[in-house]
N, C-alpha and C positions, 0 to 999 in steps of 0.2 A: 199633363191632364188632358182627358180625351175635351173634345171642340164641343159638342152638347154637355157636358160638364162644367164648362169656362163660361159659356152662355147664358146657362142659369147661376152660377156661382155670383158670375157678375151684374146678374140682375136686366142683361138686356131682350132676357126670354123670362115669359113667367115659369113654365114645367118646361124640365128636360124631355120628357116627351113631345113636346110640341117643337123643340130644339131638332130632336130626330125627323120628324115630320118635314118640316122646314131644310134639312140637310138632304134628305130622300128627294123631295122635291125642286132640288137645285137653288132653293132660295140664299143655300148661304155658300159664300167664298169666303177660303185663304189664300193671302197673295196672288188674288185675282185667278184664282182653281176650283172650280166647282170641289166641294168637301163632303167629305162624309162624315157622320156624325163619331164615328170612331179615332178622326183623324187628331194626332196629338199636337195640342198647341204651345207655342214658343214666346218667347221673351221678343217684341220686334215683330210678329205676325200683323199683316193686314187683314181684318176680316171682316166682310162684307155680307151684309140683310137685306135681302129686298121682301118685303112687306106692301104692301094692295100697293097702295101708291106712294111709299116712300123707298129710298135706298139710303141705308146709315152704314157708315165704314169708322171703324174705328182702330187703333193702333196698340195691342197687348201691350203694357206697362210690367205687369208683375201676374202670375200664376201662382194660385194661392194652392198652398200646400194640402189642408182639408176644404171637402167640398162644402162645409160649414162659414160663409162667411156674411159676416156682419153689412147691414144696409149702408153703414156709414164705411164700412172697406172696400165696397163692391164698387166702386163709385173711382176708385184707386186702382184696379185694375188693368185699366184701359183711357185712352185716350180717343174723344171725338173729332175724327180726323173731317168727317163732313157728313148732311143730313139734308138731304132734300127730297123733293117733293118731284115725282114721276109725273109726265105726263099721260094723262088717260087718253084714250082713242079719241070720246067724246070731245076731249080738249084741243085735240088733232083736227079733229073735224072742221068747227067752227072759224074760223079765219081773225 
């Protein structure tokens, strides 16, 4: 399943457009590789969002067969490997 497919399937992007966006943009990595949104994902993939000021990585569990999937499957996907919180410049600044 291509990586802007997997992203929305799984519920961690809202529109696959905005998945391709985000991929264009270098926002997203697999197994720490900047990706493109064409790029087909695996069983075992890290894949990594960086979003204004967070970064979430998480760990492919299962790729679902149609790009049809349920809120309560999407959820079974993947695995939340870690989620925090980036620090802004502003925050760099201040001592």
């Amino acid at each position: 399943m291509r990586l802007d497919q997997f992203l929305r399937a799984s519920r961690l992007v809202a529109r696959r457009t905005v998945a391709q966006e985000m991929c264009e943009a270098g926002a997203v990595a697999v197994n720490d590789v900047p990706a493109r949104s064409s790029r087909t994902v695996r069983v075992g993939d890290r894949v990594s969002l960086r979003r204004r000021d967070r970064l979430t990585s998480v760990r492919v569990l299962a790729v679902p067969v149609t790009r049809n999937v349920s809120k309560a499957e999407a959820s079974t996907l993947y695995e939340l490997t870690s989620d925090e919180r980036l620090r802004d410049e502003d925050d760099a600044a201040t001592p």
